[in-house]
Wavefront OBJ file of the C-alpha trace (Angstrom):
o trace
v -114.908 -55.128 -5.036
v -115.025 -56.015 -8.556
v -117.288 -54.119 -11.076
v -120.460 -56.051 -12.394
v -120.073 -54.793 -15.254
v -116.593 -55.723 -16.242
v -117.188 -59.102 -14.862
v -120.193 -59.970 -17.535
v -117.982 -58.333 -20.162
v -114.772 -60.445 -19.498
v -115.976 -63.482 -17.189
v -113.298 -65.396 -19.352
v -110.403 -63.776 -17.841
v -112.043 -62.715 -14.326
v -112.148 -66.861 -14.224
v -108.522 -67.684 -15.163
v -107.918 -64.563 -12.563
v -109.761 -66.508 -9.873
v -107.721 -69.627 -11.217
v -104.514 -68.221 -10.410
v -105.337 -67.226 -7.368
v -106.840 -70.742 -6.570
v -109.856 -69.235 -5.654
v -112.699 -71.926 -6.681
v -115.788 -69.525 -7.893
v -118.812 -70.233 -10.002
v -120.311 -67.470 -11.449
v -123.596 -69.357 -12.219
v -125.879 -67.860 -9.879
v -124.212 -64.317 -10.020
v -125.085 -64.533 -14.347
v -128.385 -65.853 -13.504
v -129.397 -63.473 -10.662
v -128.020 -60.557 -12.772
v -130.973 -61.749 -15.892
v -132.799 -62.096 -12.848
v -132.886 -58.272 -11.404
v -133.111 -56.883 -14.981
v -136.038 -58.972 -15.690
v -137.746 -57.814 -12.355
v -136.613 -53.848 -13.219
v -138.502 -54.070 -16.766
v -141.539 -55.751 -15.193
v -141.612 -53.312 -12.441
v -141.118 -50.271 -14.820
v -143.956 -51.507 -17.191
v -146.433 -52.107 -14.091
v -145.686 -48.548 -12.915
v -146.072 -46.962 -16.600
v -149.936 -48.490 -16.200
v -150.520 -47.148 -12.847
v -149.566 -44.405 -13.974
v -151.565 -44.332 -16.830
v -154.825 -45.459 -14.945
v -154.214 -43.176 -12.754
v -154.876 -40.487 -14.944
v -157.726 -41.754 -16.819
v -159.294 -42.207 -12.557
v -158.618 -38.772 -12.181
v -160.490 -37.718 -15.846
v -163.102 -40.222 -14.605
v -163.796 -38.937 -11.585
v -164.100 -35.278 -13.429
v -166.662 -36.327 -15.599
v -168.486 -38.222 -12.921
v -168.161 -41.929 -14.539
v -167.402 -44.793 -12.122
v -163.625 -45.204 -11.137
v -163.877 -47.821 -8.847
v -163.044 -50.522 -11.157
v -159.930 -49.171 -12.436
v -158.884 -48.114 -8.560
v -159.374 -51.746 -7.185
v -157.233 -52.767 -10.441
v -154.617 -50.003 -9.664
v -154.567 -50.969 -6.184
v -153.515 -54.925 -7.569
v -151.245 -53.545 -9.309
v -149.189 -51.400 -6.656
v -149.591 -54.709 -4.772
v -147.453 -56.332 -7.653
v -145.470 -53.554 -7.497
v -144.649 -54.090 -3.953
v -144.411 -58.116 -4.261
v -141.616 -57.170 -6.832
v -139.866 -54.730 -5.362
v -138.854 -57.580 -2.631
v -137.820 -59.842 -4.353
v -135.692 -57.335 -6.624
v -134.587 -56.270 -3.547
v -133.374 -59.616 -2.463
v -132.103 -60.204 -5.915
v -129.638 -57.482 -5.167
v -128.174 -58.210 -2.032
v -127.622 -61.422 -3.245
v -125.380 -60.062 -5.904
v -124.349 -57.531 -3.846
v -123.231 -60.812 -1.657
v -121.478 -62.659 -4.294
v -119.862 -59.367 -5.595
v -118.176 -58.666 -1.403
v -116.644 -61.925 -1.668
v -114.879 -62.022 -4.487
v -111.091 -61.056 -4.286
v -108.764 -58.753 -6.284
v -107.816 -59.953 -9.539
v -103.963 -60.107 -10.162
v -101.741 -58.048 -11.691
v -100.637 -59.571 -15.043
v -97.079 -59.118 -13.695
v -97.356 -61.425 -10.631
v -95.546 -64.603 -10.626
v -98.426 -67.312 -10.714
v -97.825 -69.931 -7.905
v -99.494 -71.606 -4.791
v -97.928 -70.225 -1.788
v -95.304 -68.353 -0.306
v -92.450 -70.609 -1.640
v -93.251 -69.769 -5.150
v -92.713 -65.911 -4.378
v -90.291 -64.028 -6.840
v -87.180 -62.514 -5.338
v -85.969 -59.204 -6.790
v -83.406 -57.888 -4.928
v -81.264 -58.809 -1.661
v -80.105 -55.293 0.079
v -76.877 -56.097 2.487
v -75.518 -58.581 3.819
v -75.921 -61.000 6.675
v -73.275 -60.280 9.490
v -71.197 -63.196 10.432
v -70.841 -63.875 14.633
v -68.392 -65.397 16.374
v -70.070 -66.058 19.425
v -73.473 -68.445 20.197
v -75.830 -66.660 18.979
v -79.399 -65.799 20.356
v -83.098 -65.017 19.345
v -84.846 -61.887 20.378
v -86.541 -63.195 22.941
v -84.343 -65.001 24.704
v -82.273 -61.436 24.451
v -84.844 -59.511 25.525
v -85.838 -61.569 28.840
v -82.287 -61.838 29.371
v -81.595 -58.179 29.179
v -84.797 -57.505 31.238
v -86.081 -55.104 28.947
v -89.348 -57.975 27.338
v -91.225 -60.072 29.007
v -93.898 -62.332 27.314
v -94.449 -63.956 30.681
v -96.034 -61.741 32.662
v -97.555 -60.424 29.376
v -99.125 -63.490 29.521
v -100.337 -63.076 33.332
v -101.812 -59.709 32.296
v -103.899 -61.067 29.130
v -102.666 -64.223 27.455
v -100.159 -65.727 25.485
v -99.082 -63.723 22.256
v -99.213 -60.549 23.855
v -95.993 -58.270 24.656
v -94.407 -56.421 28.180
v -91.696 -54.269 27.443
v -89.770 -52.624 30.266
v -86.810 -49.948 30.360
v -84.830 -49.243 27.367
v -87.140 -52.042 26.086
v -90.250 -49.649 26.029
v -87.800 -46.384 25.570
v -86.572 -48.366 22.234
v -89.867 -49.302 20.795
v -90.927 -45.472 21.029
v -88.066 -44.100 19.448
v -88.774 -46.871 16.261
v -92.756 -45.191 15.923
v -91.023 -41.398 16.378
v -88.225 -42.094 13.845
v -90.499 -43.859 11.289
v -93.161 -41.053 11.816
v -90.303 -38.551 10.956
v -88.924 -40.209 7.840
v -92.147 -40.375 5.948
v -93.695 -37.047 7.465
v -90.506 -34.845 6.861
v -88.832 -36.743 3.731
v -91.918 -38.346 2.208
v -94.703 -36.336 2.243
v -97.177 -38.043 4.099
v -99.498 -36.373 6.786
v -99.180 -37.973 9.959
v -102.541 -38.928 11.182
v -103.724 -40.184 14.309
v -106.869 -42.086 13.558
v -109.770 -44.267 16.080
v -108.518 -47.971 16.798
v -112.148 -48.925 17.096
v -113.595 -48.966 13.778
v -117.460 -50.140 12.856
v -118.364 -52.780 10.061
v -119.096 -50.763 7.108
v -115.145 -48.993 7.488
v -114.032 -52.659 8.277
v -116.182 -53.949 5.062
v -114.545 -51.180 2.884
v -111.282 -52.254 3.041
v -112.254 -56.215 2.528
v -111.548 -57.427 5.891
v -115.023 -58.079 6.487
v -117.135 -59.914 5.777
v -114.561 -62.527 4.503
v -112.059 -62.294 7.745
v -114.342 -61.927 10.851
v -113.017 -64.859 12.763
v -109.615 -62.739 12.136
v -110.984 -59.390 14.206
v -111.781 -58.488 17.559
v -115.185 -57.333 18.124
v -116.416 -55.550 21.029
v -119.192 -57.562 22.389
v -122.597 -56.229 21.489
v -121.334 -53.246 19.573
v -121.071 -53.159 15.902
v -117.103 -52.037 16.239
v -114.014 -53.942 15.691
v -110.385 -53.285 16.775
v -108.667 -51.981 13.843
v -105.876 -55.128 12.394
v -104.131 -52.156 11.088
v -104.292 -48.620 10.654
v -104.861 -49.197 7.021
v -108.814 -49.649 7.671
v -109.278 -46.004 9.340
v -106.941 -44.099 6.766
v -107.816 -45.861 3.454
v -111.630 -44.936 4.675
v -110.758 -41.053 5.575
v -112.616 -40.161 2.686
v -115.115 -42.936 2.242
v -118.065 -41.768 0.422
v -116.461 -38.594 -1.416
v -115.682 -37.172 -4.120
v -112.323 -36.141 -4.730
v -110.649 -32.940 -6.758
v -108.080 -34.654 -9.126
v -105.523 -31.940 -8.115
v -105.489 -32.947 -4.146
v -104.098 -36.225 -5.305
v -102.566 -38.794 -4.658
v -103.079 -38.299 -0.719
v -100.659 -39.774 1.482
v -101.465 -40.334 4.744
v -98.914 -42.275 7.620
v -100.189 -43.110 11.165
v -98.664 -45.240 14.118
v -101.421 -47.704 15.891
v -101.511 -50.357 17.786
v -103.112 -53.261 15.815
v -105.135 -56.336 16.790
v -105.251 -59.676 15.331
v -107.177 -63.043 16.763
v -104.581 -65.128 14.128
v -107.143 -67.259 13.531
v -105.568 -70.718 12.621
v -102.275 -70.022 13.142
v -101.823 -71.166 16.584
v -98.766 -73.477 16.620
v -96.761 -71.045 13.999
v -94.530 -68.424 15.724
v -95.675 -68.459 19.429
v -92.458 -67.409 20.709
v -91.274 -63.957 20.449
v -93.116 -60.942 18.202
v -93.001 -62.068 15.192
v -96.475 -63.333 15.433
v -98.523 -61.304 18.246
v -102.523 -60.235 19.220
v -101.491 -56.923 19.990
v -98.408 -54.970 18.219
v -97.318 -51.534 16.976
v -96.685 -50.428 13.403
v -96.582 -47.360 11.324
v -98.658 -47.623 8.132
v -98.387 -45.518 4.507
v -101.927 -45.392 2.859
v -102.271 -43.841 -0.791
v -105.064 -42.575 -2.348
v -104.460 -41.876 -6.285
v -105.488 -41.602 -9.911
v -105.580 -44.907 -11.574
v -102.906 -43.563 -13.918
v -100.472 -42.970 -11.343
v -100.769 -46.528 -9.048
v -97.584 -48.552 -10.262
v -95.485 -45.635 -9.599
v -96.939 -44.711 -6.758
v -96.453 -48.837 -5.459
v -92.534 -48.056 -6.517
v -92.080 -45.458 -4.163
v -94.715 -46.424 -1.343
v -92.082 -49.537 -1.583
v -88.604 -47.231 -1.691
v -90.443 -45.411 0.927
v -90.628 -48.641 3.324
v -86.747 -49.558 2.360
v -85.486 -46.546 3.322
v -85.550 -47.767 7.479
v -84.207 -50.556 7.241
v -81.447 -48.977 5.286
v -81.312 -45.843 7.806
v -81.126 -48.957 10.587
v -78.541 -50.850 8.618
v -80.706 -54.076 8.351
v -80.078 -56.706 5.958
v -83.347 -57.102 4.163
v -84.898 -58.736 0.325
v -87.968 -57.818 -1.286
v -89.937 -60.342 -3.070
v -92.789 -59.870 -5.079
v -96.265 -62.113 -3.972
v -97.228 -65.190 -6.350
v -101.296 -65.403 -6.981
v -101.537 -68.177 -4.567
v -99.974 -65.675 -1.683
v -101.446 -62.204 -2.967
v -104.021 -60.715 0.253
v -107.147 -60.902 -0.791
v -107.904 -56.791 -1.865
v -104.471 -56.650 -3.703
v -103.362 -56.976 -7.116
v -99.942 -56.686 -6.419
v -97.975 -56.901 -3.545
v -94.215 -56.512 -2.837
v -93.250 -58.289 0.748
v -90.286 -56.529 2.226
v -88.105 -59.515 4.466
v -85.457 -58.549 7.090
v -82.920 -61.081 8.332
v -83.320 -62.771 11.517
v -80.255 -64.463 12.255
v -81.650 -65.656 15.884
v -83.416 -67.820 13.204
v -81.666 -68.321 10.291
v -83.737 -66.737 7.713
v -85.645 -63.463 6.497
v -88.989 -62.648 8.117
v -91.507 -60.823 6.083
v -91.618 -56.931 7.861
v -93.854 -54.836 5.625
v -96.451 -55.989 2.761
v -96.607 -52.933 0.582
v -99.941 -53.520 -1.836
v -101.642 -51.616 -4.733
v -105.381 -52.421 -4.558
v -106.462 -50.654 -7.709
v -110.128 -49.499 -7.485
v -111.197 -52.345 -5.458
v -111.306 -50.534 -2.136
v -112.374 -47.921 -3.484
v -115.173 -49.346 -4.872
v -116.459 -50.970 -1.082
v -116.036 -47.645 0.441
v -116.857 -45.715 -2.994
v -113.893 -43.304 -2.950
v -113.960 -40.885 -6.035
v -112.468 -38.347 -7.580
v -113.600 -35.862 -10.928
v -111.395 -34.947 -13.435
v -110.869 -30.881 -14.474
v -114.082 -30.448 -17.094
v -115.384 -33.959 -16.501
v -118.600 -34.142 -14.871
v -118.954 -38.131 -14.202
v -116.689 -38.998 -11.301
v -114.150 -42.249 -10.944
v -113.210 -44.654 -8.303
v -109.935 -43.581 -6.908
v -107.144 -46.044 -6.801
v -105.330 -47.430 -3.019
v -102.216 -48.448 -1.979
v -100.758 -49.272 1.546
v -97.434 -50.761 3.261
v -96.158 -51.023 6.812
v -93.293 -48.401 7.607
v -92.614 -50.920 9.359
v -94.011 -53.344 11.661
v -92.237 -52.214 15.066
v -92.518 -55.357 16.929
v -90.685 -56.698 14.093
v -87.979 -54.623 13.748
v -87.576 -53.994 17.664
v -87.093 -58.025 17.001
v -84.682 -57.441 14.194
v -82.722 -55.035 15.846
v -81.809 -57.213 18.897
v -80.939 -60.050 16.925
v -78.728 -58.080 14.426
v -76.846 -55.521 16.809
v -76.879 -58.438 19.739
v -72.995 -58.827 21.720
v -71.153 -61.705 23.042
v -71.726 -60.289 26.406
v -75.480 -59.934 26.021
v -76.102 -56.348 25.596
v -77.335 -54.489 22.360
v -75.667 -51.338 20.371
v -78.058 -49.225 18.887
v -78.519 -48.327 15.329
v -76.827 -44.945 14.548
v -80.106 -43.760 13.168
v -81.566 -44.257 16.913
v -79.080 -42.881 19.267
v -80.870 -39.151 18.949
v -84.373 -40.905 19.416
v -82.996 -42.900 22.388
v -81.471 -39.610 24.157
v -77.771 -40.353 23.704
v -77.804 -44.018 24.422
v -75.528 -45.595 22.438
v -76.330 -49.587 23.892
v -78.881 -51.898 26.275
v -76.982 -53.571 29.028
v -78.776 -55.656 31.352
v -81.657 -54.413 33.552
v -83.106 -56.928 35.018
l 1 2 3 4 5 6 7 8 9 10 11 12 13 14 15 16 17 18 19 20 21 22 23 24 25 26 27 28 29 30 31 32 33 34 35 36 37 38 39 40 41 42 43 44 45 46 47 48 49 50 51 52 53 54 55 56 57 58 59 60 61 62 63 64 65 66 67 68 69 70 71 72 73 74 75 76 77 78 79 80 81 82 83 84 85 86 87 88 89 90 91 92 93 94 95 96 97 98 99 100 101 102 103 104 105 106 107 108 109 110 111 112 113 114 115 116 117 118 119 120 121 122 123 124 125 126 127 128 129 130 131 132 133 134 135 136 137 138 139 140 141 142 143 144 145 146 147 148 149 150 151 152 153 154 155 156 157 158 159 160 161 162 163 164 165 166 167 168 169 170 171 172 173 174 175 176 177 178 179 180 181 182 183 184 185 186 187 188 189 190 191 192 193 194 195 196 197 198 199 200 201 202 203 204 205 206 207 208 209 210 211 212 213 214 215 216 217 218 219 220 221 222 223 224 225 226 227 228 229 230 231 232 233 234 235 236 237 238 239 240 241 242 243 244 245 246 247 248 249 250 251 252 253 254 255 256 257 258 259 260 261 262 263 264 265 266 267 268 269 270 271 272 273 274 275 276 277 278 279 280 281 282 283 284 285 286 287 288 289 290 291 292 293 294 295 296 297 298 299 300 301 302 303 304 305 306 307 308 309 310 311 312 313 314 315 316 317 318 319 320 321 322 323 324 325 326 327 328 329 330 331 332 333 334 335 336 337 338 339 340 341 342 343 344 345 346 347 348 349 350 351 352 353 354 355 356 357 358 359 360 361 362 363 364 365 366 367 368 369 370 371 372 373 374 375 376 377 378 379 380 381 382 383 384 385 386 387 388 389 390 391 392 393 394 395 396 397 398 399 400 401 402 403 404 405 406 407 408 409 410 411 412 413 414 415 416 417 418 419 420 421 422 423 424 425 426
């Protein structure tokens, strides 16, 4: 969430911000109901200065046996006023409080202005592309074929867009969640964490998917709790409400979870395979810093997310999100894309984000300085390590054979107890 305050004092630039972002916002009613609530807070302050006041000169009245009653029934308006006032300040405030929760981030002055994902900025291309000299195949043709997925009977169990793995399948999707978990628990400092994946509204409002992505969630029916889109929501809001000693940070926190996502309006894009799923695995990386420390904490969060896919020999590219693209509590974003060659292009794998204070602010996350008495809003940051579906995808479409079977990454054979390749199981 933005800060009032720094939107009065630079509405200017908050407005070209929204621009870029082609986000169309007038600010009107927010200026107006802001002159509003400090209108009402004067008049409300004045009216209890008298009652106060009368109050006294009742209670010298009533001492010296001279009629009160007057100046009672006239107190008595007054705390009516009071109260009259106090609702409509009261309304006053949510409604800015309203406005304020559905504002976005603002961008970072460093990303690439643009409308949509085709106006992203590449930075860097990391291996290449291996060349086959066979017919080549997409995951999930692979994976029915091998006997080890199967998105049909997934779809007999629950619906379309949810996964069934089976065998080395389900063996290989655990050892991707163990030997994520170990990279960024033993090499880079993050404590793993194991959090709810049922999360209520104000942990889903801190972290801006609600109120502005509800169609997006699934809610449990007549409960205020949501299943979490990503473990991001329960770790980022660990500390939700605190106040933070400067020297404990930045915290690092890394947790695998299933997530759950309606994809509203995307029906139509991706439907075959797991690229695009209700119901996947991934292992997140949540940050919680000083806002000195953010960018270079956003540099390694990203080096941190690199580091599989170069462990798992993956061609990947990193590309950094244009205003039009940028999620709607970041500032910056970095989009880490691994080949697919079942389909001819890179697929986006892990968004790795710096949010500034504007998470922080929702779920008012603080920290004090040493000596300092007045507290500040901690920074965020968070990045898949990776999406597993994903890479489970990746995997069989990279290491895939001209007789059908798979050879596992080096970096997998200890998690997969020896095994060296999938050969068919069906």
């Amino acid at each position: 969430m933005l800060d009032l305050k720094y939107i009065k004092n630079n509405l200017d630039l908050v407005k070209k911000g929204m621009e870029k972002r082609r986000a169309d916002v007038d600010f009107s009613d927010l200026l107006e109901n802001e002159e509003k609530r400090k209108s009402f807070l004067l008049k409300i302050e004045d009216l209890r200065h008298q009652r106060n006041t009368v109050s006294d000169d009742i209670a010298q009245m009533k001492k010296t046996g001279k009629d009160a009653q007057p100046s009672i029934d006239k107190m008595r308006a007054v705390s009516d006023q009071i109260k009259t006032l106090d609702r409509e300040l009261t309304a006053i405030q949510e409604a800015i409080q309203n406005f304020l929760i559905a504002l976005p981030n603002l961008p970072h002055e460093d990303v690439p202005e643009g409308k949509d994902d085709t106006q992203n900025r590449l930075e860097r291309t990391i291996g290449t592309p291996r060349k086959f000299d066979f017919k080549i195949k997409d995951h999930a043709d692979i994976g029915e074929d091998l006997g080890i997925l199967d998105l049909g009977r997934a779809a007999k169990l629950t619906g379309s867009r949810f996964p069934l793995y089976f065998g080395s399948g389900a063996r290989l999707e655990r050892a991707l969640i163990n030997f994520m978990l170990d990279i960024h628990t033993k090499e880079h400092g993050y404590k793993e964490t194991l959090p709810p994946f049922i999360v209520n509204k104000t942990t889903m409002t801190g972290t801006g998917q609600l109120p502005k992505f509800e169609e997006d969630l699934f809610k449990l029916e007549g409960l205020d709790y949501y299943l979490i889109p990503t473990s991001e929501v329960p770790l980022t809001n660990i500390h939700a409400g605190e106040i933070l000693n400067q020297a404990k940070l930045p915290l690092k926190f890394t947790a695998y979870t299933p997530c759950f996502r309606s994809e509203a309006g995307s029906y139509g894009r991706d439907t075959k395979g797991l690229i695009r799923q209700h119901q996947f695995n991934k292992v997140e990386m949540v940050k919680i810093t000083t806002p000195e420390s953010s960018f270079d904490e956003l540099e390694s969060l990203l080096a941190n997310a690199e580091t599989i896919l170069t462990r798992l020999e993956l061609p990947f590219q990193v590309a950094t999100l244009c205003t039009g693209d940028l999620g709607f509590s970041a500032t910056k974003t970095y989009d880490i894309e691994v080949w697919m060659p079942g389909q001819n292009k890179y697929r986006e794998i892990s968004s790795c984000s710096n949010c500034l204070d504007f998470q922080a602010r929702r779920a008012n996350i603080r920290f004090r300085r040493e000596g300092q008495k007045k507290p500040e809003f901690c920074h965020t940051l968070n990045g898949s390590g990776l999406a597993v579906g994903r890479t489970f995808a990746a995997i069989l479409e990279n290491y895939q054979q001209a007789d059908g079977s798979i050879i596992i990454p080096d970096a997998l054979v200890s998690y997969m107890g020896g095994q060296k390749a999938i050969e068919n199981e069906s």
